[in-house]
C-alpha positions as CSV (number, residue, x, y, z in Angstrom):
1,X,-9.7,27.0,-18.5
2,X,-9.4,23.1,-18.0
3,X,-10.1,23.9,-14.2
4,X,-13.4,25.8,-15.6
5,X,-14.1,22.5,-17.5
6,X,-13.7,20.2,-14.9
7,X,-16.2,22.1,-13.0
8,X,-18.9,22.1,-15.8
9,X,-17.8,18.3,-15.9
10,X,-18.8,18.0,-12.2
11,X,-22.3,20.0,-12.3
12,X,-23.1,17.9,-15.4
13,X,-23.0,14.7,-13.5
14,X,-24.3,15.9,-10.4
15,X,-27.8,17.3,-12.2
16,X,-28.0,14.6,-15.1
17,X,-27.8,11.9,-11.6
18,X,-30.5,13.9,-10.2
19,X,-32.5,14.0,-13.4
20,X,-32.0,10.2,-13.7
21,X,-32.8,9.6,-9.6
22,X,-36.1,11.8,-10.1
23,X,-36.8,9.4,-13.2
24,X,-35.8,5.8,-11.1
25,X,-38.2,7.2,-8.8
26,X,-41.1,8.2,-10.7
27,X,-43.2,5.7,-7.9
28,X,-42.2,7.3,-5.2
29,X,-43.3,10.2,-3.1
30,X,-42.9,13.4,-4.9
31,X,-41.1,14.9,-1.7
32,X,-38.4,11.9,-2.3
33,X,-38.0,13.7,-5.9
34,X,-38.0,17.0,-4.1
35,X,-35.0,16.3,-1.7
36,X,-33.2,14.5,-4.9
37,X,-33.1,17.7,-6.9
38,X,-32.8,20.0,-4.2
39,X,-29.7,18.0,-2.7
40,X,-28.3,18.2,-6.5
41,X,-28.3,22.3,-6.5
42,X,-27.2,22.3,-3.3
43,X,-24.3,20.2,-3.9
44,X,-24.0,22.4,-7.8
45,X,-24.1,25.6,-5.3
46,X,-21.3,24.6,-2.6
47,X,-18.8,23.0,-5.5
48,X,-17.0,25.5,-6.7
49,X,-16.8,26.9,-2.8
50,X,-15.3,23.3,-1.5
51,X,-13.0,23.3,-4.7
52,X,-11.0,26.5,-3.2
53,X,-10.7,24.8,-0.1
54,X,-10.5,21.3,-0.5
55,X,-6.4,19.5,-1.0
56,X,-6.3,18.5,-4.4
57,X,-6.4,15.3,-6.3
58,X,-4.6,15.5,-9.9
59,X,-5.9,13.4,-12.0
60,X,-3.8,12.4,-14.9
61,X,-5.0,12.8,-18.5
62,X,-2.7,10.5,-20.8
63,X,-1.2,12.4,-23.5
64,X,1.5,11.5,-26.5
65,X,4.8,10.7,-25.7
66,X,7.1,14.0,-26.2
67,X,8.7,14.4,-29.4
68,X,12.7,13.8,-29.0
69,X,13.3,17.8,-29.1
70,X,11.1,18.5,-26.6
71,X,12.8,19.2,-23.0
72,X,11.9,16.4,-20.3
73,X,10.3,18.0,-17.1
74,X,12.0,16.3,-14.6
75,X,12.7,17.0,-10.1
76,X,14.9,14.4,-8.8
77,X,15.0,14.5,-5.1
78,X,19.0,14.4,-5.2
79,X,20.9,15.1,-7.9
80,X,23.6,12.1,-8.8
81,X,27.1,12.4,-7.6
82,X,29.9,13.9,-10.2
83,X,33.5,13.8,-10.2
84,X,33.6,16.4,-13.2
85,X,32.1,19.5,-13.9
86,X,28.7,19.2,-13.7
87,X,26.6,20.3,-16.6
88,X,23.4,22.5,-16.2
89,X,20.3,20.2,-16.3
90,X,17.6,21.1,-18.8
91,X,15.6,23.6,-16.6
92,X,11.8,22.7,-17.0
93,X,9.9,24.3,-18.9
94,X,7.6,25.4,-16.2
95,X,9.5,28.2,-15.0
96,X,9.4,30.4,-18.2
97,X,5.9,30.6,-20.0
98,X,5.6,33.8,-21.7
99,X,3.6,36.2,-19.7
100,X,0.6,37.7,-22.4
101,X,1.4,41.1,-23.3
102,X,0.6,43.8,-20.5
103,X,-2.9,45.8,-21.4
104,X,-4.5,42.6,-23.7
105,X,-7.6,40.7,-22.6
106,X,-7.0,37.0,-22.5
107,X,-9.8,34.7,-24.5
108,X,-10.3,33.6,-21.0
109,X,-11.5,36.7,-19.3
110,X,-13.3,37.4,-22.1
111,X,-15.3,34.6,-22.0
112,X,-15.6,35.2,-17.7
113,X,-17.1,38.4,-18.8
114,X,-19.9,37.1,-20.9
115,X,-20.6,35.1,-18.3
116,X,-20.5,37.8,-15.7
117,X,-23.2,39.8,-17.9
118,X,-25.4,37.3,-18.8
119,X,-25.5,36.0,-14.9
120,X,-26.2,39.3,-13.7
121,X,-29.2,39.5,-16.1
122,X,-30.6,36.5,-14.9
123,X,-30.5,37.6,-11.5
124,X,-32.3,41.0,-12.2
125,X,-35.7,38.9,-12.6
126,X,-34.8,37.4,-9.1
127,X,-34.6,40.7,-7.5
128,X,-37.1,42.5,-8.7
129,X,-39.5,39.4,-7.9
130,X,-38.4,40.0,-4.6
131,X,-38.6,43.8,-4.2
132,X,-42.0,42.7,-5.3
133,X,-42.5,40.6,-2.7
134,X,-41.7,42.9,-0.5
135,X,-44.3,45.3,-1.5
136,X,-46.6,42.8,-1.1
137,X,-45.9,41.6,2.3
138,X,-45.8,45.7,3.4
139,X,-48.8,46.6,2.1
140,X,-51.2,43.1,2.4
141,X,-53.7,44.1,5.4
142,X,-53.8,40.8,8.2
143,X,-56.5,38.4,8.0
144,X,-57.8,37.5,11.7
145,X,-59.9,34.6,10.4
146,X,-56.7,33.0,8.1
147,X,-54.7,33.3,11.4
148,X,-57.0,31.4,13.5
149,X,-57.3,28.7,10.8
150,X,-53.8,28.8,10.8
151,X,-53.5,28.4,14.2
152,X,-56.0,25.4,14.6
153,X,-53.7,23.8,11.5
154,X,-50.4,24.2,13.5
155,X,-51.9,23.0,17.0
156,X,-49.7,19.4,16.6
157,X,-47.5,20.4,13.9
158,X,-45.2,22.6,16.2
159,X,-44.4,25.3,13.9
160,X,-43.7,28.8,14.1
161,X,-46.7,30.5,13.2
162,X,-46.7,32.2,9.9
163,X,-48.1,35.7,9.3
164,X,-51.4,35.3,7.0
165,X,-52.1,38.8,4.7
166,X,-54.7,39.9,2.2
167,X,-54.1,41.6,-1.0
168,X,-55.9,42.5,-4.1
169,X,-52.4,42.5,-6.7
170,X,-52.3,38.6,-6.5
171,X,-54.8,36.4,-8.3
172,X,-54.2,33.1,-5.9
173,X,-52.1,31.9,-2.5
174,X,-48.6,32.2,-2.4
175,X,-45.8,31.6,0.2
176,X,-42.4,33.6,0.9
177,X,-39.6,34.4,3.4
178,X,-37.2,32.8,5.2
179,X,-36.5,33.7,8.8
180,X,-40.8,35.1,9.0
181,X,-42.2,33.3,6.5
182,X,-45.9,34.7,5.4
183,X,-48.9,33.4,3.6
184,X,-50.2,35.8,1.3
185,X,-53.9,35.0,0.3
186,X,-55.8,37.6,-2.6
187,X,-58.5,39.2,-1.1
188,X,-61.3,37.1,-2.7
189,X,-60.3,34.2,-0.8
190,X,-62.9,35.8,2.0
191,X,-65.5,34.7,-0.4
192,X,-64.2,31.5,-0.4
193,X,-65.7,28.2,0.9
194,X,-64.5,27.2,4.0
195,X,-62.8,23.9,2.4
196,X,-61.2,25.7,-0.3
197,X,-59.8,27.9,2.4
198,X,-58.5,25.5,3.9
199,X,-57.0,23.5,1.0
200,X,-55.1,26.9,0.5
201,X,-53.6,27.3,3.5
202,X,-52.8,23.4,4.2
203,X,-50.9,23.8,0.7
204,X,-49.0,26.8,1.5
205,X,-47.9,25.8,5.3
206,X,-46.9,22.2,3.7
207,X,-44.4,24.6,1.8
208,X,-43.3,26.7,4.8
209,X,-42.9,23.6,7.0
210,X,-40.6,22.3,3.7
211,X,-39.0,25.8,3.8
212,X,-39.7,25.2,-0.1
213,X,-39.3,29.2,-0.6
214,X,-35.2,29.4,0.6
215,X,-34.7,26.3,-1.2
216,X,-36.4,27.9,-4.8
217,X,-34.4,30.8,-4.2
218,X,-31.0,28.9,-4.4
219,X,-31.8,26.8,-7.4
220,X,-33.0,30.5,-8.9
221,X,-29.4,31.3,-7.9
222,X,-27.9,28.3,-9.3
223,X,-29.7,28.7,-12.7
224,X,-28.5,32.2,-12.8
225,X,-24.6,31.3,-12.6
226,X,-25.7,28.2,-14.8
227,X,-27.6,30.0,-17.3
228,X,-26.2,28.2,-20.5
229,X,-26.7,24.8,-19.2
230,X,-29.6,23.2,-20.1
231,X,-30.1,20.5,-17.4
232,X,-29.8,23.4,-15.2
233,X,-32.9,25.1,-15.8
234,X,-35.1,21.3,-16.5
235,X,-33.8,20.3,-13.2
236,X,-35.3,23.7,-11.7
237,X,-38.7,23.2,-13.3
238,X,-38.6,19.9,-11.9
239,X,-37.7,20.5,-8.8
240,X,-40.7,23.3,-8.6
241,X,-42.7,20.8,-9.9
242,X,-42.2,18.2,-7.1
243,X,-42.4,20.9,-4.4
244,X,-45.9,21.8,-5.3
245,X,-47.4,17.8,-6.3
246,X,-45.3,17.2,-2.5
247,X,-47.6,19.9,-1.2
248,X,-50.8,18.9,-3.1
249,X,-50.5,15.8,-1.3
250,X,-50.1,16.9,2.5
251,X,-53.6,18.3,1.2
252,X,-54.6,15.0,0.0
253,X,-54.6,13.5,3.0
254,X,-57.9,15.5,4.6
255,X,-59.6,16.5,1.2
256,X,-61.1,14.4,-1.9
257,X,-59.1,14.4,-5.3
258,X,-61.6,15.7,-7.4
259,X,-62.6,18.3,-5.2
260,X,-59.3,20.0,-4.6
261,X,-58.7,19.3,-8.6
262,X,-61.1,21.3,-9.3
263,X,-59.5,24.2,-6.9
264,X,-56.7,24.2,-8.7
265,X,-58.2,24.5,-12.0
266,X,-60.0,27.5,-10.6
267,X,-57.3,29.0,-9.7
268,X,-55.0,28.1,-12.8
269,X,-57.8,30.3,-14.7
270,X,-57.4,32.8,-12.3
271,X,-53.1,33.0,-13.0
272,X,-53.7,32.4,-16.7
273,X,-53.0,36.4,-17.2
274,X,-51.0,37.9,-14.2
275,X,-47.5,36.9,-13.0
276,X,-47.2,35.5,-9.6
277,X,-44.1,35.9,-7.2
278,X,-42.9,33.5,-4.7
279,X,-44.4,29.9,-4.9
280,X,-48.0,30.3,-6.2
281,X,-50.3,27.7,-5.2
282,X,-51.4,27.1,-8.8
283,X,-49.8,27.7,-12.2
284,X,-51.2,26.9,-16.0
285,X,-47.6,25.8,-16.9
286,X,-47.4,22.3,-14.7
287,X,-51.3,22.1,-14.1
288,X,-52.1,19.1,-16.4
289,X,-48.8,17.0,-14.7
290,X,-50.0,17.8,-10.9
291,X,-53.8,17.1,-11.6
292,X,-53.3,13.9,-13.4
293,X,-51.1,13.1,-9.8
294,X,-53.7,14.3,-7.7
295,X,-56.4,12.1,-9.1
296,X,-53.9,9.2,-9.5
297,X,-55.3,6.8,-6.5
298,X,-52.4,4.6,-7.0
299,X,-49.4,7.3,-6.0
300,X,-47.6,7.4,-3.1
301,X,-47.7,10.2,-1.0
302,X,-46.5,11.6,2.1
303,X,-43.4,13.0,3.5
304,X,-40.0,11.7,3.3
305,X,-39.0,9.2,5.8
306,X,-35.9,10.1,8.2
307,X,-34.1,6.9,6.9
308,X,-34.6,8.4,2.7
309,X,-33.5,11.8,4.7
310,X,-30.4,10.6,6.1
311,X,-29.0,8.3,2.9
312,X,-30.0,11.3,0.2
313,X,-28.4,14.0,2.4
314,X,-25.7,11.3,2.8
315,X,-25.2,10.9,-1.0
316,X,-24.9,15.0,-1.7
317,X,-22.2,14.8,0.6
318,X,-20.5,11.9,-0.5
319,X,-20.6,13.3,-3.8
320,X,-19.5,16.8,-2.9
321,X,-16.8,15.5,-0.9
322,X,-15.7,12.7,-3.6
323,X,-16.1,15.9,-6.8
324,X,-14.0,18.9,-4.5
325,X,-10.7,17.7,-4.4
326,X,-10.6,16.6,-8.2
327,X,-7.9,18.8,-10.5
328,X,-7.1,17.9,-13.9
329,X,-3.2,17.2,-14.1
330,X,-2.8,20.1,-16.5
331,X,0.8,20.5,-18.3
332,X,3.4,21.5,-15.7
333,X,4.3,24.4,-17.4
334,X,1.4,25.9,-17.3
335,X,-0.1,25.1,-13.7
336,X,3.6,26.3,-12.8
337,X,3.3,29.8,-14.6
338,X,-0.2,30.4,-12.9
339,X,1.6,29.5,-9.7
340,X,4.4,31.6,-10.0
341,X,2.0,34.5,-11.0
342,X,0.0,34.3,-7.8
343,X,2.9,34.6,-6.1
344,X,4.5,37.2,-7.4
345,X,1.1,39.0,-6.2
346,X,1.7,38.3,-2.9
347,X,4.1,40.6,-0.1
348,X,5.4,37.9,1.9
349,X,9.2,36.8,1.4
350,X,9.2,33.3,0.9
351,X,6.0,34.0,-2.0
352,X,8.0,36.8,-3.5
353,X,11.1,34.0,-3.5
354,X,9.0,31.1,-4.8
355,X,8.1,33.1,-8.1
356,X,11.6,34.5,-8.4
357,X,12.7,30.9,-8.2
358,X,10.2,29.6,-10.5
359,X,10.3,32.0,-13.2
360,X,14.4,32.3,-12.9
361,X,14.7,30.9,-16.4
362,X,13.1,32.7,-18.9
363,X,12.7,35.2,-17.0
364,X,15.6,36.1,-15.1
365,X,15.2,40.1,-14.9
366,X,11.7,39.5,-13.3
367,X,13.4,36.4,-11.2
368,X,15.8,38.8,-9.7
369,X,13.4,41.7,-9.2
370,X,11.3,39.5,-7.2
371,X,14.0,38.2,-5.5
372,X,15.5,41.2,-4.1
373,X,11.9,42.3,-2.8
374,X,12.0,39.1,-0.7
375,X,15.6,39.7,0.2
376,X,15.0,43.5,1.5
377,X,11.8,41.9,3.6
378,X,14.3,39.7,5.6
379,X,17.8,40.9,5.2
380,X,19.0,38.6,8.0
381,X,17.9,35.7,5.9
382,X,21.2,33.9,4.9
383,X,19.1,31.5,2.4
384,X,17.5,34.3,0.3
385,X,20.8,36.5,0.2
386,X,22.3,33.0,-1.8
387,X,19.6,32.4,-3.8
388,X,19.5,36.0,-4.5
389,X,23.4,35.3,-5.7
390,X,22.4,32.7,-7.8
391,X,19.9,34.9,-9.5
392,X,21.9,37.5,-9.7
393,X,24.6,35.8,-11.9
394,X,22.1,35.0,-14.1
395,X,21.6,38.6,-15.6
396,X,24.5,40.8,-16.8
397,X,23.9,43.9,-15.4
398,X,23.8,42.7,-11.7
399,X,27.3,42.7,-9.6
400,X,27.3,39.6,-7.3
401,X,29.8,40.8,-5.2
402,X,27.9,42.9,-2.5
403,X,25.6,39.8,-1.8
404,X,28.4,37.9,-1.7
405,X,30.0,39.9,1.0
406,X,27.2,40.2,3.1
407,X,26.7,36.1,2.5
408,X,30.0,35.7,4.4
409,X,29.6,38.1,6.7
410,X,25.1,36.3,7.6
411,X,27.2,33.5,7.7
412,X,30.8,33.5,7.5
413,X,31.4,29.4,8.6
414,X,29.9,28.6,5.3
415,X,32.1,28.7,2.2
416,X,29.4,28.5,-0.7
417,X,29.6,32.8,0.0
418,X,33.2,32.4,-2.1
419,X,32.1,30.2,-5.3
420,X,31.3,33.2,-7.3
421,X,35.3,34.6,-6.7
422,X,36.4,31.1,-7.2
423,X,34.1,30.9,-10.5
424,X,35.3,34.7,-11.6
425,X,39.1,33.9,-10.7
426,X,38.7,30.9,-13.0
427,X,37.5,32.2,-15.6
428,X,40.1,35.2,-15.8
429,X,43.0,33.1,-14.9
430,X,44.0,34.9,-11.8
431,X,45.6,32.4,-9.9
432,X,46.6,34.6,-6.9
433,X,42.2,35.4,-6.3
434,X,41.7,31.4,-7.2
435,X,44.2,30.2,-4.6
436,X,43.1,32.6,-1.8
437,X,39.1,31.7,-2.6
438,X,40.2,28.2,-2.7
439,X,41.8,28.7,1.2
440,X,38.6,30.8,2.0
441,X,36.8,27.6,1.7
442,X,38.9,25.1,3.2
443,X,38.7,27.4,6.2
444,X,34.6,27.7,6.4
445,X,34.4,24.0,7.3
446,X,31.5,23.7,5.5
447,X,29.4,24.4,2.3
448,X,25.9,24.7,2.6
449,X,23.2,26.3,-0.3
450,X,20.4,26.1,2.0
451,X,18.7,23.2,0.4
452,X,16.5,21.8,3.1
453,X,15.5,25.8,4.4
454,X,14.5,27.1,1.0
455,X,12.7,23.5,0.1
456,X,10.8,24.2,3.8
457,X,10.1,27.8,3.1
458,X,9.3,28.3,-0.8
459,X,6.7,24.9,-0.6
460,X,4.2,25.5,0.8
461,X,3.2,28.8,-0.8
462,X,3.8,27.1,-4.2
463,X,1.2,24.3,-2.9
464,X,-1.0,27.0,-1.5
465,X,-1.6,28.7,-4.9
466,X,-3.6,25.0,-5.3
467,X,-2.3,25.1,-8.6
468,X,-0.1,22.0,-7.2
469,X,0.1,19.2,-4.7
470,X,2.1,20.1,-2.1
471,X,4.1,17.2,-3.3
472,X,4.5,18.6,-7.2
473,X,5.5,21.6,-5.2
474,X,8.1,19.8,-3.4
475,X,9.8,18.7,-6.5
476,X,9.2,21.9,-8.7
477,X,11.1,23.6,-5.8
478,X,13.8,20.8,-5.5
479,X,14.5,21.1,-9.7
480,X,14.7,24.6,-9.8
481,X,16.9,24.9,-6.8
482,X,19.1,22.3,-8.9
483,X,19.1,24.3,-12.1
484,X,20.6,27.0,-9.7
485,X,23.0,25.7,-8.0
486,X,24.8,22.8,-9.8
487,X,26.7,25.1,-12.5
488,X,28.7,26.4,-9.2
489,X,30.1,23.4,-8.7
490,X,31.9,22.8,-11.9
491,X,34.3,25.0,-10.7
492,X,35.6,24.0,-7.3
493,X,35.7,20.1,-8.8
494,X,38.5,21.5,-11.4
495,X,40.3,23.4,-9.0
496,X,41.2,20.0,-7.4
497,X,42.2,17.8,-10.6
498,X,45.0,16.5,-12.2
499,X,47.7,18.7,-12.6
500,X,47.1,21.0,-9.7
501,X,47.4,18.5,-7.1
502,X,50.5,17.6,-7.3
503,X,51.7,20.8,-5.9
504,X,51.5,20.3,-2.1
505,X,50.3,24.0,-1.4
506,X,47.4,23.2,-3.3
507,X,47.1,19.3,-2.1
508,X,46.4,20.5,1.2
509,X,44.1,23.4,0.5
510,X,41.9,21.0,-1.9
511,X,42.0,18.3,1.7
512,X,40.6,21.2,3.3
513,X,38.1,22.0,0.6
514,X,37.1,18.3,0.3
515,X,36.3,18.1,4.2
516,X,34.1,21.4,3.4
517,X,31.9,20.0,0.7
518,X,32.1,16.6,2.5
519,X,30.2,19.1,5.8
520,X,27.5,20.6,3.0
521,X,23.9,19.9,2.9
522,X,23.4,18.2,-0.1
523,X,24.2,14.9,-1.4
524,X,25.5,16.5,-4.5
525,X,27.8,19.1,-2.6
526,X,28.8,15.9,-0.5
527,X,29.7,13.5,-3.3
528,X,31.6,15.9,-5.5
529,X,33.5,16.4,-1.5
530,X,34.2,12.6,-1.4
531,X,35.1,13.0,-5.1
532,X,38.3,15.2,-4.4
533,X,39.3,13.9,-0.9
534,X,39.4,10.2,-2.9
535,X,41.7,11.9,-5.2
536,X,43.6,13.9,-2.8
537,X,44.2,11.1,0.1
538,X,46.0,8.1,-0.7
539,X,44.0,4.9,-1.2
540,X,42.8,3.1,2.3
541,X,43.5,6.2,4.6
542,X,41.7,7.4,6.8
543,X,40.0,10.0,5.1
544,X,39.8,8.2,1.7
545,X,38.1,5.0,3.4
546,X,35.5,7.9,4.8
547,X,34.6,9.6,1.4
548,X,34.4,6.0,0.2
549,X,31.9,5.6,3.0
550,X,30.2,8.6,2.2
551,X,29.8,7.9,-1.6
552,X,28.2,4.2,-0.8
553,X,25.9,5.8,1.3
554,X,24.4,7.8,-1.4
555,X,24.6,4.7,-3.8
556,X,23.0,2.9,-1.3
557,X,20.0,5.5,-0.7
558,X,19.6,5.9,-4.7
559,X,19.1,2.2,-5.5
560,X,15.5,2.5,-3.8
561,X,14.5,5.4,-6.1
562,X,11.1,4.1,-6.8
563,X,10.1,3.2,-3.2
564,X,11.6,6.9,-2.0
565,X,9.6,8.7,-5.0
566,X,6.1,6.4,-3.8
567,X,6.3,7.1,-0.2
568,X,7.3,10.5,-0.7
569,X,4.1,11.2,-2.9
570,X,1.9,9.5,-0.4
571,X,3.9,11.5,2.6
572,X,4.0,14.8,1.8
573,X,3.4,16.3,4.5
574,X,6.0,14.4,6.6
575,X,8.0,14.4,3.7
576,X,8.4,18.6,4.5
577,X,8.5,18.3,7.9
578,X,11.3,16.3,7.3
579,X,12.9,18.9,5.4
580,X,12.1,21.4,8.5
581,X,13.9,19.3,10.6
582,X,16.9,18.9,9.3
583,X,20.2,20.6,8.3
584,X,21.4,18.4,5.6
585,X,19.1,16.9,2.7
586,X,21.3,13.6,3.5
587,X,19.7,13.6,7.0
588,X,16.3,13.7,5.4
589,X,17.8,10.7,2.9
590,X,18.4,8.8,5.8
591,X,15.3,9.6,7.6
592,X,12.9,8.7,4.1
593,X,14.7,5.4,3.8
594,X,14.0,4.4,7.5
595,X,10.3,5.2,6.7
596,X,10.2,2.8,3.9
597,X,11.9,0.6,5.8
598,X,15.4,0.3,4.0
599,X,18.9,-0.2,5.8
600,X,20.4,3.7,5.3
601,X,23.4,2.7,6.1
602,X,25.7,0.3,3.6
603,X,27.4,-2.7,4.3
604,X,31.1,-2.3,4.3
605,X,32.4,-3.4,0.7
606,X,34.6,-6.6,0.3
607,X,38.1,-6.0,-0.7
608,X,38.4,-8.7,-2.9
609,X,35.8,-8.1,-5.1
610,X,36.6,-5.1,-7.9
611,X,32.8,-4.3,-8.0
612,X,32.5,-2.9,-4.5
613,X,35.6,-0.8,-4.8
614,X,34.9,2.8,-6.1
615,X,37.7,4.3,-8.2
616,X,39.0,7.7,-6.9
């Protein structure tokens, strides 16, 4: 609805600066006034179009501070190292709006199909002035003298030559068509005076040259889909207004005023009682207006200059272009429900995955149904099977264990496909299951969720909903991935504490664990690696001074937050491609801060000063 809004926003200020151009201009030419208003509907007409297409800019509406109870909507590129179990993060509230009941009518399609009606009962008129026209133009009988006027007219002007009929059902000249436009002149007009003749057809090939007729039939249009706005409709009997005062004066130029006022007059009286399609030459509605112009000496008059052309045209598109991209920064939650609803509408795998993703709190049965439909699309897909894990765990009737299995066996060097025995063992107090899922990940040699592959894959379909920047996309993928797979962890960072290491059995296996999660692909995976090996290696060995290393180097790459966050909004394109690229989100780390033109890699910390040393 605010995106509705907006739009209204838009077409407001796009006709009310028309209206207010026509008005600064009331001096000029009336074809200057013409191309004003014309440009406007034109511009009114494409909108919505180039708002589908066009990358968004958010534009953020202040709002109150959130009350202390309400949950903080937060992405952070890389969750911060921990050395104890690591507590789920408040998920955001964008992944679980209540879907409206099934069956009920929203307010807001409601309100769509009003408009729907009521549009399509403007346009009836429209049509049936055109089937009208058409009858017309089949049954008017050609005029051999209106043609060879015609011709004489159009000797310099380089036109194509327009088909001039008779016929008895109009009261007075009037111009239609598009591709073969025709001049349709009532059957009297052989009875008229040569002048008037010619005053007639002057007028109506000044509005075929113009191609006047097209251009009425898309402000018609616009009014239509417009009806209920008011400057709608005043900018469309101005801009009919203009077109026939701007063809008044092309006759101007060869005939006297009062003469060719007195034409029109005629043939106002001649209207006063019968409709006319098309674009009649005279009308009783605007007749005082355009004969008070034609009989002003002092107006300007003419046709629009190609420099007016080229900077009016110019504006239009400036505007257009400048009003397209334009979103209002709606609340998260909801631009992120509407994205995850498009999705889930789509029969791709990573779409199907995005929604499952984004709806996996609230809605964790419809998470995991989604999921496994984008898991049984690409069954090869190592990165689905584990998000499909993580999903999994999240409702009680679904047994992890198969996608567990078949995790190890997509990829059996990679030891994240044994967390959910080492989180199961834990929790029952098997030691003998702990121990052995323990060894199972010491022996992968590395621990990997995925991170950068699903944060390439599940993007850009989120930022293709155009609910979202591709960079709000980004980091609604990056904290829901989070929320997922952090609570994992907890486990494997108590298996290697306190007591238990002092066994040796269990020293070694937590060494070989440590060198796993010090392999994986996320900084978070990494640090709680460099967390164990600092308590499982004595201080100032080899492999302690190396998780040391690794743990500045996240410190490091953290202190420049702000910088990452604004070149990563302003980048996210590369920022992605980034994420393609690489294996390991500390690689893409390392790669952002290089782009902003910070020193990745820390300087080596001096022994004698406590600060610098990190305790184990």
């Amino acid at each position: 609805m605010t995106t509705v809004l907006l739009l209204l926003l838009q077409v407001t200020a796009v006709l009310a600066a028309a209206l207010l151009g026509v008005r600064l201009a009331s001096g000029a030419r009336a074809a200057v006034r013409h191309l004003i208003l014309a440009s406007a509907f034109g511009v009114v007409l494409i909108l919505p179009l180039a708002t589908l297409v066009s990358p968004p800019i958010f534009m953020e509406i202040p709002t109150l501070p959130p009350r202390a109870a309400d949950p903080v909507v937060a992405a952070p590129v890389a969750p911060p190292p921990v050395e104890v179990e690591p507590q789920r993060p408040v998920p955001s509230p964008a992944m679980g709006m209540t879907a409206p009941p099934a069956g009920s009518i929203s307010s807001g399609m409601r309100l769509f199909l009003v408009w729907a009606v009521v549009s399509m009962a403007f346009l009836v008129p429209v049509g049936a002035s055109l089937l009208h026209l058409q009858s017309i133009r089949r049954r008017g009988r050609p005029w051999p003298e209106g043609t060879a006027r015609v011709n004489d007219l159009l000797k310099a002007a380089g036109m194509r030559q327009p088909l001039v009929l008779l016929h008895d059902g109009i009261a007075g000249p009037i111009t239609s068509g598009i591709l073969h436009p025709v001049i349709i002149l009532p059957c009297s007009a052989v009875n008229w005076s040569q002048g008037h003749v010619t005053n007639a057809l002057v007028h109506e090939l000044e509005h075929v040259r113009r191609r006047d007729w097209p251009v009425h039939l898309v402000s018609r249009t616009v009014c239509a889909l417009y009806w209920f706005h008011p400057l709608a409709w005043i900018a469309w009997r101005a801009l009919r207004l203009e077109a026939e005062r701007a063809c008044d004066d092309a006759v101007l130029a060869q005939e006297d005023a009062a003469t060719y006022a007195e034409q029109l007059l005629e043939l106002a009286r001649n209207l006063a009682h019968k409709s006319a399609p098309g674009l009649p030459m005279a009308s009783g509605s605007d007749l005082s207006t355009r004969i008070r112009s034609v009989l002003d000496n002092m107006r300007q008059r003419g046709r629009v200059g190609k420099v007016m052309i080229t900077g009016i045209v110019l504006a239009a598109v400036v505007a257009l272009a400048t009003l397209a991209p334009l979103r209002v920064s709606e609340d998260p939650e909801i631009r992120m429900y509407r994205a995850a609803d498009l999705l889930a509408k789509r029969t791709d795998a990573d779409s199907l995955a995005a929604a499952g993703l984004l709806n996996s709190h609230k809605h964790p049965e419809q998470a995991l149904r989604l999921i496994a439909q984008a898991s049984l699309m690409a069954p090869d897909r190592a990165d689905l099977v584990w998000l499909h894990i993580q999903l999994c765990e999240a409702v009680a009737s679904c047994d992890p264990e198969p996608l567990e299995i078949l995790l190890r066996i997509l990829d059996e060097q990679n030891g994240a496909g044994w967390f959910g025995a080492l989180a199961r063992a834990s929790e029952s107090g098997d030691e003998a299951a702990r121990s052995a899922a323990l060894a199972a990940i010491a022996r992968a040699g590395r621990v990997d969720i995925y991170w950068t592959t699903l944060i390439a894959r599940l993007s850009p379909p989120v930022a293709s909903t155009k609910e979202l920047s591709l960079f709000e996309a980004e980091t609604g993928v990056v904290g829901a991935l989070a929320a997922a797979a952090i609570p994992a962890l907890g486990d494997v960072s108590r298996a290697c504490t306190g007591e238990r290491l002092m066994r040796e059995d269990v020293l070694e296996v937590c060494r070989g664990v440590a060198q796993s999660l010090l392999n994986g692909d996320t900084v978070i995976i990494e640090s709680i690696g460099a967390s164990i090996a600092k308590r499982a290696w004595p201080e100032d060995s080899p492999e302690w001074v190396a998780a040391d290393e690794a743990r500045r180097t996240w410190d490091n790459g953290s202190g420049f937050g702000g910088s990452t966050e604004k070149w990563m909004r302003a980048n996210a394109r590369e920022f992605l491609d980034l994420f393609e690229q690489h294996r390991r989100e500390q690689d893409v780390q390392h790669a952002v801060l290089v782009a902003i033109g910070r020193n990745p890699n820390p300087s080596a910390p001096n022994r004698n000063d406590p600060r610098q040393i990190h305790a184990p």
